[in-house]
C-alpha positions in Angstrom: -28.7 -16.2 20.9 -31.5 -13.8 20.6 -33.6 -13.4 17.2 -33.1 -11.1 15.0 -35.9 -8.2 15.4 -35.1 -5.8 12.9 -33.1 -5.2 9.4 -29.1 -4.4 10.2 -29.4 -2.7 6.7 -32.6 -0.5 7.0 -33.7 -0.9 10.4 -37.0 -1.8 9.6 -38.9 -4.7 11.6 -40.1 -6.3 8.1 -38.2 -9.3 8.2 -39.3 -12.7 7.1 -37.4 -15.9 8.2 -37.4 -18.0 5.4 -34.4 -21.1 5.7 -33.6 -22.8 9.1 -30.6 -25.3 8.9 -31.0 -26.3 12.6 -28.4 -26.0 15.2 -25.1 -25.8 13.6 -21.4 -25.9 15.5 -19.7 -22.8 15.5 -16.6 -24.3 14.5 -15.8 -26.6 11.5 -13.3 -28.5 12.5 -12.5 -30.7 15.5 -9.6 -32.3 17.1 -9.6 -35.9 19.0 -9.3 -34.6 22.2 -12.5 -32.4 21.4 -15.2 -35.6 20.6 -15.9 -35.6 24.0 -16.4 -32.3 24.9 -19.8 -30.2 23.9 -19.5 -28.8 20.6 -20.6 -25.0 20.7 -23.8 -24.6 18.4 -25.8 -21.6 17.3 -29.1 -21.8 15.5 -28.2 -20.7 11.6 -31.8 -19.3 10.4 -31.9 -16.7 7.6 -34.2 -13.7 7.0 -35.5 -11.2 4.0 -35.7 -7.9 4.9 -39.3 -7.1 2.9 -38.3 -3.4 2.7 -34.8 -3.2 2.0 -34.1 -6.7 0.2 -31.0 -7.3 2.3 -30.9 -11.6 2.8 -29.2 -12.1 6.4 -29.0 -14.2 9.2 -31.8 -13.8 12.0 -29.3 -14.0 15.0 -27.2 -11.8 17.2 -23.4 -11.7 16.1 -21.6 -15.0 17.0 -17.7 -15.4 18.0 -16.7 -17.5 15.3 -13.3 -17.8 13.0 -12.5 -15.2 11.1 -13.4 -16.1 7.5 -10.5 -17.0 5.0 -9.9 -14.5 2.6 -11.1 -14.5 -1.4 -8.3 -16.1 -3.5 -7.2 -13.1 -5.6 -8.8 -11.9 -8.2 -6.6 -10.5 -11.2 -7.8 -7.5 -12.9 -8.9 -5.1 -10.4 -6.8 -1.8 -11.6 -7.7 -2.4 -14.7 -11.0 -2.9 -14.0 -10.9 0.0 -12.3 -13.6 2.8 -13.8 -11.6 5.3 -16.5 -11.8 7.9 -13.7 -10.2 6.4 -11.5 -6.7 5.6 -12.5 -3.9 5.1 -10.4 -0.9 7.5 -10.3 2.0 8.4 -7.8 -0.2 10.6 -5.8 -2.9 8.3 -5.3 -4.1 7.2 -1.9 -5.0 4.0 -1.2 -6.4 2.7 2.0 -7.0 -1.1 2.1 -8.7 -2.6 4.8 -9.3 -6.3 6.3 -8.4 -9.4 4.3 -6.8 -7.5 1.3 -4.4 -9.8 -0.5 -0.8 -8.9 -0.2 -0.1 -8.8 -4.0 -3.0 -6.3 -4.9 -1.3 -3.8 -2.8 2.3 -4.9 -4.2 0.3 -4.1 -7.5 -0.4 -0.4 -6.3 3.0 0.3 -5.0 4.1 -0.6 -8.3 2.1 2.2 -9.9 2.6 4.5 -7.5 0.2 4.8 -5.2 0.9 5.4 -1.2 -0.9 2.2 0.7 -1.8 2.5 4.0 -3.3 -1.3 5.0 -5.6 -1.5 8.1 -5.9 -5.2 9.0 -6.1 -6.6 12.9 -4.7 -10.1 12.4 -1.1 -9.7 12.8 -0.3 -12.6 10.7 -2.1 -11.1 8.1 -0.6 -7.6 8.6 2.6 -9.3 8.2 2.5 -11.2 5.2 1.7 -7.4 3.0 4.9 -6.0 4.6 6.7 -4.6 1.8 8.0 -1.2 0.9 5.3 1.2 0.1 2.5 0.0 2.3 1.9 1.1 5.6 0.7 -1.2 8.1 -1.4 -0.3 11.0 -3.2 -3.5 13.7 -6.4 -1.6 13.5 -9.9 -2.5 12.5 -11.7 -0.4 10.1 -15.1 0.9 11.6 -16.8 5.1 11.4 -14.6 6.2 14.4 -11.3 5.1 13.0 -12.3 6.6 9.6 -13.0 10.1 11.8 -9.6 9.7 12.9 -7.6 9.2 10.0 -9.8 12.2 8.6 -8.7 14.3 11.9 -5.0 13.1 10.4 -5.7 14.6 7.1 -5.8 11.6 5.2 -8.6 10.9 2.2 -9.1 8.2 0.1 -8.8 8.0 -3.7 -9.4 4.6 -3.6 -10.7 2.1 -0.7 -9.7 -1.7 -0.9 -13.2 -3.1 1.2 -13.3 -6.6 0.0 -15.9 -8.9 2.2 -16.2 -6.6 5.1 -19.9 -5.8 4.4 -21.1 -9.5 4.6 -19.7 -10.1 8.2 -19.7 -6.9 10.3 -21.8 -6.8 12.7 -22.4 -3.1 12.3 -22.8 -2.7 8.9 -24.0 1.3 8.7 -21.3 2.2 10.6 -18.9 0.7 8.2 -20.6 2.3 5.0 -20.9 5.8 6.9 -17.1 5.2 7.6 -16.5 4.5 3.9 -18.4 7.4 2.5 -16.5 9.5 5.3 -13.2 8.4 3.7 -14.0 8.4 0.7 -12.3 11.3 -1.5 -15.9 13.2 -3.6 -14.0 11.6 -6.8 -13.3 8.2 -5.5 -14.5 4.6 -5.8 -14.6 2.4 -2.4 -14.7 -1.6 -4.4 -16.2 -4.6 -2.9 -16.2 -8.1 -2.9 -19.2 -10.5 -2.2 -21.1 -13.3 -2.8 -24.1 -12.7 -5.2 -27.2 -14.1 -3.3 -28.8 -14.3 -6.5 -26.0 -16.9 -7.9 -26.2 -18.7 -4.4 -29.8 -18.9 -4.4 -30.4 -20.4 -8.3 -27.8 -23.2 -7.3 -29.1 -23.8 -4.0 -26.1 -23.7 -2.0 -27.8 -23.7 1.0 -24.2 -24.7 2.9 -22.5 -21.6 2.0 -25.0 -20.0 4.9 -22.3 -19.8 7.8 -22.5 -17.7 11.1 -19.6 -15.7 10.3 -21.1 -14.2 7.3 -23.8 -12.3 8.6 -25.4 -10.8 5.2 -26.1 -12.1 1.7 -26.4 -9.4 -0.8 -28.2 -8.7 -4.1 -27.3 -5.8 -6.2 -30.5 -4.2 -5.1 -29.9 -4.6 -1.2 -26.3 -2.7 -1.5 -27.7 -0.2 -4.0 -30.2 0.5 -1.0 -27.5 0.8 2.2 -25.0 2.4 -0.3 -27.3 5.3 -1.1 -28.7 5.5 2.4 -25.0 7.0 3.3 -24.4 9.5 0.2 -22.7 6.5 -1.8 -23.7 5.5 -5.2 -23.2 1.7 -6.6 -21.0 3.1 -9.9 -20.1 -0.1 -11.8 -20.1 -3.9 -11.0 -17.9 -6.7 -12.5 -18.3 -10.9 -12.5 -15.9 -12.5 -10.8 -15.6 -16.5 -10.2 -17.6 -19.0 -7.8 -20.5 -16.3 -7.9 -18.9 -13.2 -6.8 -19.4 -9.8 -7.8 -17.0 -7.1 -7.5 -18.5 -3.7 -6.8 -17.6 -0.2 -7.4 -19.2 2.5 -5.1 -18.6 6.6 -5.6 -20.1 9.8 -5.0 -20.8 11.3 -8.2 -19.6 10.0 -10.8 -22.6 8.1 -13.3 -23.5 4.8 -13.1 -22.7 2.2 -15.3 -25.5 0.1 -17.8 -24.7 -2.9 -16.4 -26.0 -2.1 -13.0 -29.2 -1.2 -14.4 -29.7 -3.9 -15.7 -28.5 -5.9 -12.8 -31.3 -4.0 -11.0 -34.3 -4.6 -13.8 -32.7 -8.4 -13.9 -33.4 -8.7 -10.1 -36.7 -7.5 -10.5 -38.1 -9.8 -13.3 -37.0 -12.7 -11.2 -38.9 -11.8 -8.0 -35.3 -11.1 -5.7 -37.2 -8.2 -4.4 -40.0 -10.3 -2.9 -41.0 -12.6 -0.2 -42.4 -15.6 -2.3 -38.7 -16.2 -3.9 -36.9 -17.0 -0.8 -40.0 -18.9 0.1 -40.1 -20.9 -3.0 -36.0 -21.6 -2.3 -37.0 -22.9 1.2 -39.1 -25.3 -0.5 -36.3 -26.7 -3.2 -33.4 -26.7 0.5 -36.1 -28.9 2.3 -36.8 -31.2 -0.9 -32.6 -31.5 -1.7 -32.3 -33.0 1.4 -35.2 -35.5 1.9 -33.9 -36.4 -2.2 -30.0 -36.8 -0.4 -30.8 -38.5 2.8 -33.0 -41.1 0.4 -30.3 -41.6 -2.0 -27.1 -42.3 -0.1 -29.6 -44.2 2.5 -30.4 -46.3 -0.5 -26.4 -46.5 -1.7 -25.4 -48.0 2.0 -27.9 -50.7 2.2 -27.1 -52.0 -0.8 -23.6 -52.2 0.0 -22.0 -49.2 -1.3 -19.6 -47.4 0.6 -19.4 -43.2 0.4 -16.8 -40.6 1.2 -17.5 -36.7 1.0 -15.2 -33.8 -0.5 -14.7 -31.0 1.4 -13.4 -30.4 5.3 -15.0 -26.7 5.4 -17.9 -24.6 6.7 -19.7 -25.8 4.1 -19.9 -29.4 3.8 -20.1 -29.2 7.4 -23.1 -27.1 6.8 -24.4 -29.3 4.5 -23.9 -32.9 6.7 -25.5 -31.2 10.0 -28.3 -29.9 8.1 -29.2 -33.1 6.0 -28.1 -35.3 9.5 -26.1 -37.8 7.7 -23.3 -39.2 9.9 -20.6 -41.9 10.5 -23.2 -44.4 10.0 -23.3 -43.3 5.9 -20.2 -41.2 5.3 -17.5 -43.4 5.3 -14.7 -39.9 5.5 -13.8 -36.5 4.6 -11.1 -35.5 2.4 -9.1 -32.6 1.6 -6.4 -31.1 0.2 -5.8 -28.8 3.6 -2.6 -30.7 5.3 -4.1 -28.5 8.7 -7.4 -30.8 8.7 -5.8 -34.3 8.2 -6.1 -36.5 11.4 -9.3 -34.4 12.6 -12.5 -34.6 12.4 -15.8 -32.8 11.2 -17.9 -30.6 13.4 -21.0 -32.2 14.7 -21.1 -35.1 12.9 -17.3 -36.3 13.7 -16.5 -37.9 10.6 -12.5 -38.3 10.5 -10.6 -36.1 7.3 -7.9 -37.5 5.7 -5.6 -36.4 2.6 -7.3 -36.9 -0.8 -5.2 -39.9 -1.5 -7.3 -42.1 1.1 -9.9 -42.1 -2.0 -7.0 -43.7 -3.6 -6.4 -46.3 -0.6 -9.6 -47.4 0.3 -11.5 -46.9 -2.9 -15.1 -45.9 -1.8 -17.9 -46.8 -4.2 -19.5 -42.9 -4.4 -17.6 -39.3 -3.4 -20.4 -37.2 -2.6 -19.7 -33.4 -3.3 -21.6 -30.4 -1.6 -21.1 -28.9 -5.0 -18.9 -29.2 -7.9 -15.3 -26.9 -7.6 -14.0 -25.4 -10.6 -10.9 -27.9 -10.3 -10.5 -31.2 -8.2 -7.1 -32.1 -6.9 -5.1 -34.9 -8.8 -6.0 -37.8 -6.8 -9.4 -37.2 -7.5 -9.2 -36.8 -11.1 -7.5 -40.7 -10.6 -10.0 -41.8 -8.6 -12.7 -41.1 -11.2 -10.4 -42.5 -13.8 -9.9 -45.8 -11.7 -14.2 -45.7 -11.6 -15.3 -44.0 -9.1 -18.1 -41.8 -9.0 -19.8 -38.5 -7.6 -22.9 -37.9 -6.0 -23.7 -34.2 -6.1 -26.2 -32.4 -3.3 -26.8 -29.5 -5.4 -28.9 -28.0 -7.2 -30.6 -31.5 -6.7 -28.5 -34.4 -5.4 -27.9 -36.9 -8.4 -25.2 -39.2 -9.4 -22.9 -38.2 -12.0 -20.9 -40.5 -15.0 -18.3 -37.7 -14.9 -17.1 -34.4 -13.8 -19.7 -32.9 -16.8 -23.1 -32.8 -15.5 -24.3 -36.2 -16.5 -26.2 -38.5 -14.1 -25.7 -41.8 -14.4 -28.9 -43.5 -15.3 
């Protein structure tokens, strides 16, 4: 894989590389027969574009899974900015990884939907009156063509699709090309700023290829004629964003902007300082469950995803301190994690062989029943973020 030489936002060679996780697999999940094999890695180091802002990772584009798509977030048409309304001559073009009842919820108001998504499965599961379905990806030469067809967008559904293309210009030029003067193109991504303050250091993954602060997409959005209208908090440290043409910009994203600012998102010595707290979470991690297993204690981990896995590689802790992996995900039972092949089972394993410590990558906004008895029957958490510590209960206690 070749290093990353200049911005994919900006183009400018001003980029700083300021995390390295090591050689990561691709892939974060493995089956028997693949233990013996050599696991495909790629070297996951991230960058700060000094000049545009943009947070990304210093590599060429990997073949990786496609990511799973956000869990759906209620509120969008009515969150919607007052010009924007939807009515029965609306047109709506949604593209990859849109959730099949958003666009149920703009049939139902009357809009026409055409969905452009690649992964038949996916295309499938939005089939419904109303919406039509095309197996194409969204990119600045498929936007031509649907202009050469006549068709405009009021409104543009582009969820995630900024944070892994590879080309990321092209798909904003596209966008603005589509884009209807009056409309609003809305987006869905992780705040780096929100990632960053809690250290989430696993939630870098090869298939998502940027990390963006309000001020990094204000830049690429008005690099292409677009303008970042309104913005909206969503859960798990999203933000949903609303980008137009000329219609006027919301407070809030001012003072999203000034917020940025203040805290130092717009300079080098932030993601420098956060390099400092990633190397010092996991000398803090390796010392404490190192310290758990020679007195006796046995430990399991939560989570068979890209981030725990992530997390585990980084840190190097193994078989020989993580006892196993569970999850609620029937696909991962019987498998094993990436890299440091530690078997998954169902979450009532915790239940079975009652291990001493659970260790979570970070808290989830709800933990599956078995763990919630676990707990009651006196287990406990260790927690790797924002600085690994031992917990009494699922409220941020330590146990002292």
């Amino acid at each position: 894989m070749k290093k990353l030489k200049a911005c994919r936002s900006c183009g400018s060679g001003e980029l700083m590389n300021f995390l390295s996780l090591g050689r990561i697999p691709l892939s974060s999940i493995l089956s028997s027969d693949q233990l013996t094999t050599p696991e495909e890695r790629g070297s996951l180091e991230v960058a700060f574009c000094r000049r545009c802002s943009l947070v990304q990772l210093a590599g060429d584009t990997l073949e990786s899974p496609r990511p799973a798509p956000l869990p759906w977030a209620e509120g969008l048409l009515e969150g919607l900015p007052n010009s924007h309304r939807i009515g029965p001559r609306t047109v709506v073009v949604a593209l990859e990884g849109s959730h099949p009842a958003l666009l149920h919820q703009f049939v139902e108001e009357g809009a026409s939907v055409l969905y452009l998504e690649p992964h038949p499965g996916q295309a499938r599961a939005a089939s419904g009156k109303g919406i039509h379905i095309r197996e194409e990806a969204f990119n600045r030469s498929y936007a031509k063509a649907l202009l050469d067809e006549g068709i405009q967008a009021e409104v543009i559904l582009a969820n995630q699709l900024p944070a892994h293309s590879s080309d990321l210009n092209g798909l904003i030029e596209g966008l603005a090309a589509l884009l209807d003067p009056g409309g609003v193109a809305v987006l869905e991504l992780s705040y780096v700023r929100a990632l960053l303050e809690a250290r989430q250091f696993g939630h870098f993954a090869h298939h998502r290829l940027h990390y963006f602060s309000v001020h990094a997409l204000h830049q690429l959005a008005s690099r292409h004629g677009l303008r970042l209208l309104a913005l909206e908090e969503l859960a798990a440290g999203y933000l949903r964003y609303f980008l137009g043409k000329n219609q006027p910009t919301e407070t809030l994203v001012d003072r999203y902007l000034e917020k940025e600012q203040q805290l130092g998102l717009t300079d080098s010595t932030y993601y420098l300082e956060f390099a400092s707290h990633v190397a010092a979470v996991r000398e803090a991690l390796v010392a404490l469950l190192t310290e758990l297993r020679a007195r006796g204690q046995r430990v399991a981990a939560f989570g068979a995803n890209s981030y725990c896995m992530t997390l585990l590689n980084y840190v190097g802790l193994g078989r020989e301190v993580i006892d196993f992996v569970v999850d609620e995900d029937t696909s991962t039972h019987g498998r094993f994690l990436a890299g440091v092949h530690i078997p998954i089972h169902a979450a009532k394993k915790l239940l079975e062989a009652r291990p001493d410590y659970l260790l979570l990558g970070y808290l989830p906004d709800e933990l599956p029943a078995a763990l919630e008895a676990y707990l009651q029957g006196g287990g406990r958490l260790v927690v790797a973020a924002p600085y690994p510590n031992i917990l009494k209960s699922l409220i941020m206690q330590p146990d002292r």
